[in-house]
N, C-alpha and C positions, 0 to 999 in steps of 0.2 A: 443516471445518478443513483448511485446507493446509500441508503441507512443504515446505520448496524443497527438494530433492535436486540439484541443480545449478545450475551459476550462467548466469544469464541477466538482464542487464539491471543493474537500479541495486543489488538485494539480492545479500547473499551466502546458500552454503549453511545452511541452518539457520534461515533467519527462517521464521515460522508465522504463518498468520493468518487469517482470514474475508475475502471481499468481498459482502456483503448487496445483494440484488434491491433493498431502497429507497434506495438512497443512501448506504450505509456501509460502512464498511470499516476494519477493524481487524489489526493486524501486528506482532508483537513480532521485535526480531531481538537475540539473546544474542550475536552476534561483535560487535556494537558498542553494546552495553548500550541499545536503544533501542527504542520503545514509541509508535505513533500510535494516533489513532483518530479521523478525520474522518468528522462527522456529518453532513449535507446534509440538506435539502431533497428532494430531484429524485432522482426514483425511476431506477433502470438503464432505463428504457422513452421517457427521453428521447434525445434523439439526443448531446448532450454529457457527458452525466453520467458515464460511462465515464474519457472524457477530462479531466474536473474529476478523479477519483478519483486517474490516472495523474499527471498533471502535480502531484499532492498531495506523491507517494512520490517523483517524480522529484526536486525540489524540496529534499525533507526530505535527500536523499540528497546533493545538492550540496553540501548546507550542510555536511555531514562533510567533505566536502571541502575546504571553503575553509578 
């Protein structure tokens, strides 16, 4: 389980979540009532899968914005 203790990137303080060795990745974040959890295929030992994970949250995160 991770904290975010500072802000860095698309998340604020406070979201918590897992990123799983197969391909998953799960993230609740309480400052904007919001809750993912993308499942995959494609284990972290591919070379994109990382970047399928990020561009997930990137994503989910713009959409707050628009």
């Amino acid at each position: 389980m991770a904290v975010r203790t500072r802000r860095g990137g698309y998340a604020p303080i406070g979201q918590f979540g897992w990123d799983g060795g197969s391909g998953t990745s799960t993230y609740a974040d309480p400052v904007n009532g919001l809750t993912g959890i993308p499942l995959t295929q494609v284990g972290m030992s591919a070379p994109n899968s990382a970047h399928l994970i990020h561009d997930f949250w990137t994503t989910l995160y713009q959409a707050l914005d628009n």
